[in-house]
N, C-alpha and C positions, 0 to 999 in steps of 0.2 A: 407284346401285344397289349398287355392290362396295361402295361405305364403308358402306351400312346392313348390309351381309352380315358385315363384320370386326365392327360392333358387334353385331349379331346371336349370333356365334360367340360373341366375349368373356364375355357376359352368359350365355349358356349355360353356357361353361366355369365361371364365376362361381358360379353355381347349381349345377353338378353339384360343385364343392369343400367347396363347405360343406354338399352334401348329401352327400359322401364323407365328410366331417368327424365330421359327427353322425350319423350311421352306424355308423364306427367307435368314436365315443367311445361311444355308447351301448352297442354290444355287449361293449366292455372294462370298463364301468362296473356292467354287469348281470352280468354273471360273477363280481364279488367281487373282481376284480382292485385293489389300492392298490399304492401306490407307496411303499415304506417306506426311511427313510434309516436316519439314527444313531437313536437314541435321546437326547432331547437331556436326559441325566441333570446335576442337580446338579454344580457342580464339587465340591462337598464330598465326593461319592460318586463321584471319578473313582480314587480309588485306596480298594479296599473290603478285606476281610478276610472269606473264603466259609468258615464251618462248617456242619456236618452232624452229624445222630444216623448217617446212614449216609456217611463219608464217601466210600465208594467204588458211593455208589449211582449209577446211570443218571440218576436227575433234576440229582444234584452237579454229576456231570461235565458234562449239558448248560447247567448256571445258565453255569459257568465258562466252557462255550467262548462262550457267549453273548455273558456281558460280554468275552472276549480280542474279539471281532469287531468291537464297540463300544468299540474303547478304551481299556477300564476298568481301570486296574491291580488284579490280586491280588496283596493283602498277604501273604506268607506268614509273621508274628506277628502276632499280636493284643495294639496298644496298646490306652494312653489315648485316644489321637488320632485312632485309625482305624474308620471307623465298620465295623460289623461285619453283616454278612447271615448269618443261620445259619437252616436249616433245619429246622425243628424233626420235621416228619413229612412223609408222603405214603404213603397208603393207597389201594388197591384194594377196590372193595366190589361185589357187583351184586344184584341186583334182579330176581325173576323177572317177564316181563310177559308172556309167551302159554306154553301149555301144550300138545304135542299130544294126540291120542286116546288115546294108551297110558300118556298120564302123566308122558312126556318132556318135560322144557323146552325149550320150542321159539325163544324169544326174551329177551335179557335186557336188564337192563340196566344199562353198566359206570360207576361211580363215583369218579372219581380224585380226592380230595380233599388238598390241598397246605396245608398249615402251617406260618407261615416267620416271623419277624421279625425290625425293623431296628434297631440300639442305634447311633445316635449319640452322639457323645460330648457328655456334660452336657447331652443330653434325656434325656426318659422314652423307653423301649422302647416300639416301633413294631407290633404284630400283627397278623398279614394271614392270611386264609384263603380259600379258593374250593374250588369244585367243575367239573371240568369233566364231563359226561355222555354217554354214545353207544351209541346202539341194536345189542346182537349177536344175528344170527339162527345158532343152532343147529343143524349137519345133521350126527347121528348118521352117517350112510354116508358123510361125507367129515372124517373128523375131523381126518386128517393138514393138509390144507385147511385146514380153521375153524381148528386151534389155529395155524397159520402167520398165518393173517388176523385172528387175537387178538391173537399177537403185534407186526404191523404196527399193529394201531390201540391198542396200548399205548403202542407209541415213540412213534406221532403223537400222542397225550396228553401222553405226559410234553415232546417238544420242544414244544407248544401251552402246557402251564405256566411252564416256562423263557420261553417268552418273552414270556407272561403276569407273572412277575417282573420282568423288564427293563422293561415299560409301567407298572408297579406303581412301582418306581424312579424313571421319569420323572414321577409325578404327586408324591413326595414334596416339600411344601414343608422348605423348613429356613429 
């Protein structure tokens, strides 16, 4: 009777781990959660060369610290040899989508569009575009508010592009 009791116990344990297992992985898997390493870029595009129309804009500076985290050297001249990432745009846009009673914009909606391309050396020029999009609800009595929480889901835009170009990067064949 005790030895059917320890196999008893085992088999229970047995069953409650891998029903702990799948428990947890489910709730980590349904959240969005991944598991992100390097970036596994090209070696041709481990030492790059970053231009900009704005070089001391916020999307620049975050491409840069991007690739420093993965790696990647900046070139600070632009040869022959080095393939070159230059930014060409990034614009804000929005889009009115609800209205209140008085005629106030109630909801909008924000458009970040990114313009960039890649010049390797002795191909053709690479051009890449996207748009990332995100719903703002508008509240006139709290503007200090809204225009704070504008500006957080700008930077979350602009670091979502940056690192929108680093996956961009890793799908380029050469």
């Amino acid at each position: 009777m005790n030895k059917l009791m320890k196999q008893y116990v085992k088999a229970a344990h047995t069953v409650f781990s891998v029903l702990l297992f799948t428990v947890l992985l489910s709730t980590i898997s349904s959240c969005g959660f991944k598991l992100r390493g390097d970036y596994l870029i090209a070696p041709q595009l481990q030492t790059l060369y970053v231009s900009s129309v704005d070089k001391h804009g916020e999307l620049t500076r975050l491409v840069k610290r991007h690739l420093k985290v993965n790696h990647i050297n900046i070139a600070t001249k632009l040869t022959n040899k080095t393939p070159e990432l230059r930014i060409l745009k990034d614009k804000l846009d929005r889009r009115t989508l609800s209205v209140f009673k008085n005629g106030q914009v109630a909801e909008y909606e924000i458009i970040y569009t990114v313009n960039y391309q890649l010049r390797l050396p002795n191909t053709k020029v690479q051009y890449f575009s996207f748009d990332l999009n995100r719903d703002y609800q508008d509240d006139p009595d709290n503007a200090l508010a809204k225009s704070r929480e504008l500006s957080l889901m700008l930077r979350e835009m602009r670091i979502e592009a940056a690192d929108k170009i680093l996956r961009d990067l890793a799908r380029v064949k050469i």
